[in-house]
C-alpha positions as CSV (number, residue, x, y, z in Angstrom):
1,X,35.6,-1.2,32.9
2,X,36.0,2.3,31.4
3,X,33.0,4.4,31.6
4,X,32.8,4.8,27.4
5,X,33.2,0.9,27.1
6,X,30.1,0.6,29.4
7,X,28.2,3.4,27.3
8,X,29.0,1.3,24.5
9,X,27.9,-1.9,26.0
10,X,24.8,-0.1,27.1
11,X,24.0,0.8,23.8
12,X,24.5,-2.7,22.3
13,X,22.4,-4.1,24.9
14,X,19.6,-1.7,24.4
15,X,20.0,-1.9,20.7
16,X,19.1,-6.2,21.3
17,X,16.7,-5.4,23.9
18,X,14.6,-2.7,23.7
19,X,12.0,-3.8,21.6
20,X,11.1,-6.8,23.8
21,X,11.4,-4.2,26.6
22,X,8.8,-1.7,25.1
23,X,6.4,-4.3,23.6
24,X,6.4,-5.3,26.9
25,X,5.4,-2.0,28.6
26,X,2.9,-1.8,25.8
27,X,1.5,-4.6,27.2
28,X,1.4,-3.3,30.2
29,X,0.1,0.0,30.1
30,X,-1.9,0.0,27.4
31,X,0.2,2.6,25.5
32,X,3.1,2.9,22.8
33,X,4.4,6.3,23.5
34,X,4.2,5.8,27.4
35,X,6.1,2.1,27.3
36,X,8.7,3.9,25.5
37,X,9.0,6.6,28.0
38,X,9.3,4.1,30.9
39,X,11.8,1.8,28.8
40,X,13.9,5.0,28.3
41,X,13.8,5.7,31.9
42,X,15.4,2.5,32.2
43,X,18.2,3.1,29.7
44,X,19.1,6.6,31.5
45,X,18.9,4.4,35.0
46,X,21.6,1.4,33.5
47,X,23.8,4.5,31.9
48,X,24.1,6.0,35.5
49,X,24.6,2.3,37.8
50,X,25.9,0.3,35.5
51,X,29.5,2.1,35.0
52,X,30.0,1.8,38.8
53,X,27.7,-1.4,39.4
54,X,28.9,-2.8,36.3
55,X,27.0,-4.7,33.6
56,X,24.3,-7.1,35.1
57,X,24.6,-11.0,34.0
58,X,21.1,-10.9,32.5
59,X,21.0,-6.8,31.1
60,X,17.5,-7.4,29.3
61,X,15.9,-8.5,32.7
62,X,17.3,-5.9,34.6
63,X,16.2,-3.1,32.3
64,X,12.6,-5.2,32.6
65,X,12.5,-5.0,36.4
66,X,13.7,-1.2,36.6
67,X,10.9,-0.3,34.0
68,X,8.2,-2.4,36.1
69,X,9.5,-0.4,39.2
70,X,8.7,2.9,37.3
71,X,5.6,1.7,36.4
72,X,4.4,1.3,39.8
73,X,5.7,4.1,41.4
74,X,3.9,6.2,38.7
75,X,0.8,4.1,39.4
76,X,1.4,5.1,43.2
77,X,1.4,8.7,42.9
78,X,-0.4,9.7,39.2
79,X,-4.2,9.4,39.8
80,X,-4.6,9.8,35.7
81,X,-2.1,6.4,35.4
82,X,-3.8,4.5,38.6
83,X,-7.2,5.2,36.4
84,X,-5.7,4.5,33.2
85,X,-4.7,1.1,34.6
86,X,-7.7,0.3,36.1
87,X,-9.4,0.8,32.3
88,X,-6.8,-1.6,31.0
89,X,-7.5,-4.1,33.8
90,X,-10.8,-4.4,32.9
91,X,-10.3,-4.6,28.8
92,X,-7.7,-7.4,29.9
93,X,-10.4,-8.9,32.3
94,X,-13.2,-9.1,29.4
95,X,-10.5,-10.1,26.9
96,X,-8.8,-13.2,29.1
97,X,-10.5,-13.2,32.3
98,X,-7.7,-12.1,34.5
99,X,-8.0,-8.5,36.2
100,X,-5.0,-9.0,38.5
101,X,-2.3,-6.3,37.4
102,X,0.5,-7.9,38.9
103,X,-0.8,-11.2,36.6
104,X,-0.6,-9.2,34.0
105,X,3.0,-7.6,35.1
106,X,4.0,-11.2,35.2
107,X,2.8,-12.5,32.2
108,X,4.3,-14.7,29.6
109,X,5.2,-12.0,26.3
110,X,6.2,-14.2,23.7
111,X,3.8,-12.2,21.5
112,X,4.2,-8.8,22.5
113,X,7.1,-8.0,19.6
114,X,4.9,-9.1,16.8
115,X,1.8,-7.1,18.8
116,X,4.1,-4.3,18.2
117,X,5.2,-4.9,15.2
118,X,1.4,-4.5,14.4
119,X,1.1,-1.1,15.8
120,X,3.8,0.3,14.4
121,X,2.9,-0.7,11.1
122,X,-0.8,-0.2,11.7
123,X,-3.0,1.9,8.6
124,X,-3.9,5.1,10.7
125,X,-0.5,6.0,10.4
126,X,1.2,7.3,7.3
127,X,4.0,5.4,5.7
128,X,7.1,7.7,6.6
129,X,5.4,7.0,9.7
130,X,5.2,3.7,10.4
131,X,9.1,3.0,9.0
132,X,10.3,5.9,11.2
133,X,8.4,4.4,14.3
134,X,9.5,0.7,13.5
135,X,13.1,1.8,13.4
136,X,13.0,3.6,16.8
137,X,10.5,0.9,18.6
138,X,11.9,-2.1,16.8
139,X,15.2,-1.1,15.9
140,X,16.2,0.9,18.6
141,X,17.8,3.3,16.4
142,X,18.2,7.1,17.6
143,X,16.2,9.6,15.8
144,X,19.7,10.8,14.8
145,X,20.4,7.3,13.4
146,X,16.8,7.7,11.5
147,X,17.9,10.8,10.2
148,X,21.2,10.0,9.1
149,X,20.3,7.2,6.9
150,X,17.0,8.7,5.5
151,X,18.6,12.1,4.9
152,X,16.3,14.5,6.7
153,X,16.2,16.8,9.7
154,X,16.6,14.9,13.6
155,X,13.6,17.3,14.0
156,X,11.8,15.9,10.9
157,X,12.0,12.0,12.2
158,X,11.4,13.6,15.9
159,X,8.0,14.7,15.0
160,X,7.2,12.0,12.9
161,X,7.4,9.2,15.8
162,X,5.7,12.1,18.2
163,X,3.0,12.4,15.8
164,X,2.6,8.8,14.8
165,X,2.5,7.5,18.9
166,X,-0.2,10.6,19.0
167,X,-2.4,9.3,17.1
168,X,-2.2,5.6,17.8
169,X,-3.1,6.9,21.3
170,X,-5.9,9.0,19.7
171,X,-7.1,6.3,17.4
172,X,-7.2,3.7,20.6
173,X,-5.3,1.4,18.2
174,X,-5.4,-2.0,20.6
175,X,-2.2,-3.2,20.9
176,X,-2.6,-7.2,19.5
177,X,-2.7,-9.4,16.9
178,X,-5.2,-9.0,14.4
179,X,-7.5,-11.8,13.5
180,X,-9.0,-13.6,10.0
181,X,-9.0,-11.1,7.4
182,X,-7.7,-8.1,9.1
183,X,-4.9,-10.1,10.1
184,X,-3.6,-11.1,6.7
185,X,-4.1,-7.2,5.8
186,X,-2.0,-5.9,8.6
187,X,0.9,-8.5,7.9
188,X,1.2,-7.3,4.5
189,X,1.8,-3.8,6.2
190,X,4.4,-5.2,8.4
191,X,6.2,-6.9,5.1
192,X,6.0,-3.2,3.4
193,X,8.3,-1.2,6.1
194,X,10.3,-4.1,6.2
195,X,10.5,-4.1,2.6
196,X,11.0,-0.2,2.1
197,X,13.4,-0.1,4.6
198,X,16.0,-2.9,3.0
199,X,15.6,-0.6,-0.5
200,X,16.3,2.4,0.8
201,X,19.2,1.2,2.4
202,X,19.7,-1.7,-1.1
203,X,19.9,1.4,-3.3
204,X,19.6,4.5,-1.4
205,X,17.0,7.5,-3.1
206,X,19.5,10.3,-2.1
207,X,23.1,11.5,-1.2
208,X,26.9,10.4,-1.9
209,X,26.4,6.6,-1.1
210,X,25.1,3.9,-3.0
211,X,24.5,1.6,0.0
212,X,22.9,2.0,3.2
213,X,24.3,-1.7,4.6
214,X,23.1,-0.5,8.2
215,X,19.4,-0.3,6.9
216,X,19.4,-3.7,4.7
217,X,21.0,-4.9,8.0
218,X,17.9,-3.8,10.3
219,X,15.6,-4.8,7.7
220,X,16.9,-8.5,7.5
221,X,17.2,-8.6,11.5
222,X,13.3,-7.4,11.7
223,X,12.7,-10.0,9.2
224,X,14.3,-12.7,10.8
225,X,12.5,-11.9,14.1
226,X,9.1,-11.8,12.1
227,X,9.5,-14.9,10.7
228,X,10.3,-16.6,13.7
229,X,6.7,-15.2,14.9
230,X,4.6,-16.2,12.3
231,X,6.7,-19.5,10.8
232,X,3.2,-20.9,9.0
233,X,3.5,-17.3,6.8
234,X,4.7,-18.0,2.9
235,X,5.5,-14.3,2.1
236,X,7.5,-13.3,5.8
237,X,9.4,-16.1,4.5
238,X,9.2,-15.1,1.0
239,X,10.4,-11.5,2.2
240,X,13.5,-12.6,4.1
241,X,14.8,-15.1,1.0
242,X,14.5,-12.0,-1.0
243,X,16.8,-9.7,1.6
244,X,19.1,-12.3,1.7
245,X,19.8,-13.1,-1.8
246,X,19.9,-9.1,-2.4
247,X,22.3,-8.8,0.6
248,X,24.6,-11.5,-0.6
249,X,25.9,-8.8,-3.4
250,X,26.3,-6.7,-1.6
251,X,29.8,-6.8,-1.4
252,X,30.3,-6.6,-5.4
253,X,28.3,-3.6,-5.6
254,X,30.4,-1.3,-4.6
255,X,33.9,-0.6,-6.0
256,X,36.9,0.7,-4.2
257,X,36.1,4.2,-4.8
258,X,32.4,3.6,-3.8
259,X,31.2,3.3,-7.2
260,X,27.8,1.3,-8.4
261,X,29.5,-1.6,-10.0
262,X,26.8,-3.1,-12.2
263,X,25.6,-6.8,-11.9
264,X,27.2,-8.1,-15.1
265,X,30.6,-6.7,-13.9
266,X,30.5,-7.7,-10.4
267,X,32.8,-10.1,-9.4
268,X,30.3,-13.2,-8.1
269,X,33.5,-15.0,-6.2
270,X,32.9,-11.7,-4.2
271,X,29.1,-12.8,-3.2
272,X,28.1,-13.7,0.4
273,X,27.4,-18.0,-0.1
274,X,25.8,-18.0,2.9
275,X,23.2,-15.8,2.2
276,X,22.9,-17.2,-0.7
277,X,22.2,-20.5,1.2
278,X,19.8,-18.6,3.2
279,X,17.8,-17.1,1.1
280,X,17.4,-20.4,-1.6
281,X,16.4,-22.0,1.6
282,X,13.7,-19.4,2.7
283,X,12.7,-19.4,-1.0
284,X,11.9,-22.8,-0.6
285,X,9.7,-22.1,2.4
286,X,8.2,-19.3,0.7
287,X,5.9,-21.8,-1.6
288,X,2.7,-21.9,-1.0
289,X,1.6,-25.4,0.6
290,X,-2.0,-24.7,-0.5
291,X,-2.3,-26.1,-4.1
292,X,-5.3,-23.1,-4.5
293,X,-3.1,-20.5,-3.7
294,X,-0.6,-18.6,-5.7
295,X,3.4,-17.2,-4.8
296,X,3.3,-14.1,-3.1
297,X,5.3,-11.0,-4.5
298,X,8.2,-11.4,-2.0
299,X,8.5,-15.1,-2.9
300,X,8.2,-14.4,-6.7
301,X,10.9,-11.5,-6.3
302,X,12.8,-13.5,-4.2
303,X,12.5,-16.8,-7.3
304,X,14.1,-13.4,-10.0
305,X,17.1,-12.7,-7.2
306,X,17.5,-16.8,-7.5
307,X,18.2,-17.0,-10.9
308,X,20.9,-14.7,-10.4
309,X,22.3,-16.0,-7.4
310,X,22.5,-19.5,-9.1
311,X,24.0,-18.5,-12.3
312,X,27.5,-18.9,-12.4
313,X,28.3,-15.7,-14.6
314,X,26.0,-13.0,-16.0
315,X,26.1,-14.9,-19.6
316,X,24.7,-18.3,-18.0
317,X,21.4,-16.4,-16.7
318,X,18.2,-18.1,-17.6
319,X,16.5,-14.4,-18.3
320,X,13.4,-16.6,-19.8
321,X,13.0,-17.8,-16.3
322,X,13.3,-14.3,-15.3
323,X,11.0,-12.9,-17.7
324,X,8.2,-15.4,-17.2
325,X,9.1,-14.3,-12.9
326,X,8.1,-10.8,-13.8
327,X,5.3,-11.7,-15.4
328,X,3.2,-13.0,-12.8
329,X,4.9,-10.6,-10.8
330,X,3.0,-7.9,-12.8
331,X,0.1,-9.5,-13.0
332,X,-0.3,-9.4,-9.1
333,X,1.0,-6.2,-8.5
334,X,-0.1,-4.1,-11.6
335,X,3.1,-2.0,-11.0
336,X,4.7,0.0,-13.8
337,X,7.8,-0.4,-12.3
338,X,7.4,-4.0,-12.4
339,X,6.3,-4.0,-16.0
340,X,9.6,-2.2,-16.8
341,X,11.9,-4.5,-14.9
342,X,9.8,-7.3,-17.0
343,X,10.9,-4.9,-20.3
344,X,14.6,-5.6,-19.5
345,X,14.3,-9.2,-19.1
346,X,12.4,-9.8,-22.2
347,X,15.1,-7.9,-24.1
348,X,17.8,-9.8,-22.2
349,X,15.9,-13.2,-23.6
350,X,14.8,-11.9,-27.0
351,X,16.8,-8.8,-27.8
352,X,15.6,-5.4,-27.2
353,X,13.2,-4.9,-29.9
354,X,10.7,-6.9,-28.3
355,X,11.4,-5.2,-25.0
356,X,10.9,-1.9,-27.0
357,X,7.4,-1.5,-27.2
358,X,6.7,-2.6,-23.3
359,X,8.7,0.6,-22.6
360,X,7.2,2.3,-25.3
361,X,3.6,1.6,-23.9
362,X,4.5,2.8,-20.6
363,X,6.2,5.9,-21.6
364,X,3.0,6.7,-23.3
365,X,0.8,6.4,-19.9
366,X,2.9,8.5,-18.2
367,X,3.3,6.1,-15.1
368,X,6.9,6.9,-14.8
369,X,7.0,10.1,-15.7
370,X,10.3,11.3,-13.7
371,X,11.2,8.1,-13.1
372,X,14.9,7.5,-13.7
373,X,14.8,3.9,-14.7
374,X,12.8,4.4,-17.6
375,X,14.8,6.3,-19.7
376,X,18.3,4.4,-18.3
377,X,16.3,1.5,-20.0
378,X,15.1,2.9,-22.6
379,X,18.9,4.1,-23.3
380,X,20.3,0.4,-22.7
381,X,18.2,-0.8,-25.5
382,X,18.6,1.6,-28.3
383,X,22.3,1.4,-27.6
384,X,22.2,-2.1,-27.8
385,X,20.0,-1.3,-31.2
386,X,22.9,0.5,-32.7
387,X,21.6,4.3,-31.7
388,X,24.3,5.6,-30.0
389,X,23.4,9.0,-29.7
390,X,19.6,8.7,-28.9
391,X,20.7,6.6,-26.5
392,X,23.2,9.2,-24.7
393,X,20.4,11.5,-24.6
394,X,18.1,9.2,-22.5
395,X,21.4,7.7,-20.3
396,X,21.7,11.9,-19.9
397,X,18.3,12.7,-19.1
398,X,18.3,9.8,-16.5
399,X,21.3,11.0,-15.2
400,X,19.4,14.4,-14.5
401,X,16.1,12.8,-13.0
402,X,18.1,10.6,-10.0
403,X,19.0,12.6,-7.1
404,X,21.4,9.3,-6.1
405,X,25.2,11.0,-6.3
406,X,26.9,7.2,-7.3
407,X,24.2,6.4,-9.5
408,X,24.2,9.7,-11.4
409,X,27.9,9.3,-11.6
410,X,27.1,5.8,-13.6
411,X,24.5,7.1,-15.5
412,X,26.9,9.8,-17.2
413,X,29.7,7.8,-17.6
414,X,27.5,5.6,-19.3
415,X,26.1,8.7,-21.7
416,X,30.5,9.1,-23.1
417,X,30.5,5.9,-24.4
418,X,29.9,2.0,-25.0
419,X,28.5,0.3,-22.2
420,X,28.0,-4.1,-22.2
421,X,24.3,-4.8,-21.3
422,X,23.9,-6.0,-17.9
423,X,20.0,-6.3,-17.3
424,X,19.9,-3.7,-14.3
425,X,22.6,-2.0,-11.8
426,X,22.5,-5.2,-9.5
């Protein structure tokens, strides 16, 4: 096999790998930043054997083994380490009884990846943080990859995973799964990244490209992972119905020339039926079996995405569904944002005067100020009213506020002339 095909398998094994691989180091040593540097070690070993060895039958187990190896030798020769390990022996000792390391080399780690999925995502760390470390620990993304599809420095993403293992090192953060309470809290963080990574990559803040299909991809992989950890967990499942059913346009969204293409224009025999499938399904899972308990915000998201997915065009939408969806949705989340999507629906069920003063009110509070949705709606609905040329100012002034290339190219085209309502860019 040529050397560059075996770099390449290399790179797809690690890319399926190492996060077992370093949330089992973590358990291990006791440490995030030092069970990536041993799992790394490994990766540098398998790119120098395996192009003359060739690729091992069970890759994942051999990069496990080489690790250990590395592990031990360091626990040979580092006094620091061999004291370090003898600390984590005896917090494993008081936590399960067992002080034998190779026991604990040994052990079982079907929860190790959602233990680290926990640290990653953990509160001492800041959000850019915790998405940037998830993508490298859990993803197994380069920093370059990180940086490419976020649009910053390598440097920038470089320091921000340095930084972040720092302080989880500083903080002592223990690497399991919370309990009661805190546990429910910390799972809601792990839902965030997973969340803000499919939007950034669903409708991308910056640059040329509309779509970041790499990112959604990630996010729904993480997700699927995460649900198959917690399966008793409403909103995981909740989350992933709503990636899916987003996903499933994504084909449509984009035109030929890489243009936004709009959700009433886009061409639905063009939509992914199988995650459609998927994500109805996962919807349905996403209820809560509690009569006491409410729909989480994935799941309610996830119910809006549904009524689109199921309607056969953009005229058969049932935007009353939709509207009542956003509701509740704002009611949980007391997001502006949310209260304008809610804005569009209503004026998509009752016309856009009664949508109107909900975007009124929340120009007024200043909650979106430079936001560049609320004047693109606030132009869709006094051009639907009639007033053309107010409503070119706003479609310009949104156009100005968006630092998205494709969408600014949609939001002045929109500003020359006549556009059909749609209810959002899809």
């Amino acid at each position: 096999m040529a050397h560059t095909e075996v770099t390449r398998e290399v790179e797809a094994v690690w890319r399926i790998e190492s996060a077992r691989l370093v949330a089992a180091l973590t358990r291990m040593v006791g440490d995030v930043g030092l069970a990536e540097e041993f799992a790394q070690d490994a990766l540098v070993t398998a790119l120098e054997k395996w192009p003359e060895e060739g690729v091992p039958q069970r890759p994942g187990a051999w990069l496990t083994t080489v690790a250990k190896r590395r592990i031990l030798d360091r626990w040979r020769r580092d006094e620091r380490f061999q004291r370090h390990m003898v600390e984590l022996g005896r917090a494993i000792a008081e936590h399960d009884g067992s002080a034998d390391f190779d026991a604990v080399l040994e052990e079982d780690y079907g929860d190790d990846l959602l233990r680290l999925m926990f640290v990653c995502c953990h509160p001492v760390l800041s959000t850019r943080a915790r998405v940037a470390l998830t993508l490298r620990l859990l993803g197994g993304l380069t920093t370059d990859e990180i940086a490419r599809a976020f649009l910053v420095s390598e440097s920038t993403v470089a320091q921000r995973i340095v930084r972040a293992k720092r302080r989880l090192s500083e903080k002592r953060v223990p690497f399991e799964v919370p309990s009661g309470g805190d546990r429910d809290a910390r799972l809601t963080d792990v839902l965030e990244v997973l969340y803000l990574v499919f939007n950034e990559g669903y409708t991308a803040t910056s640059g040329e490209r509309w779509l970041r299909p790499e990112l959604c991809e990630e996010a729904m992989r993480l997700g699927r992972i995460l649900v198959g950890l917690v399966p008793e967990e409403a909103e995981a499942h909740g989350l992933i119905a709503l990636m899916e059913l987003q996903a499933s346009r994504f084909r449509a969204r984009v035109g030929p020339d890489g243009a936004a293409v709009p959700l009433a224009e886009q061409d639905r025999s063009r939509w992914d039926r199988l995650l459609v499938q998927r994500g109805l399904a996962a919807l349905e899972r996403s209820f809560p079996t509690d009569p006491g308990r409410t729909r989480g915000v994935y799941s309610l998201q996830a119910g809006i995405a549904a009524q689109h997915a199921v309607a056969p065009t953009a005229q058969d939408t049932d935007w009353r569904a939709i509207a009542v969806l956003y509701e509740a949705l704002a009611r949980r989340t007391g997001s502006p944002v949310v209260e304008l999507n809610r804005a569009v629906a209503v004026s998509m069920a009752a016309g856009p005067d009664a949508a109107m003063a909900i975007v009124d009110a929340l120009d007024a509070s200043g909650a979106l100020e430079g936001y560049h949705l609320l004047p693109a709606v606030r132009a869709d609905l006094l051009q639907r009213s009639g007033r053309d040329e107010e409503a070119r100012a706003e479609y310009a002034r949104a156009a100005g506020l968006t630092r998205n290339e494709r969408e600014r190219a949609l939001l002045r085209e929109r500003a020359r002339g006549p556009v059909p309502p749609d209810g959002g860019a899809g």
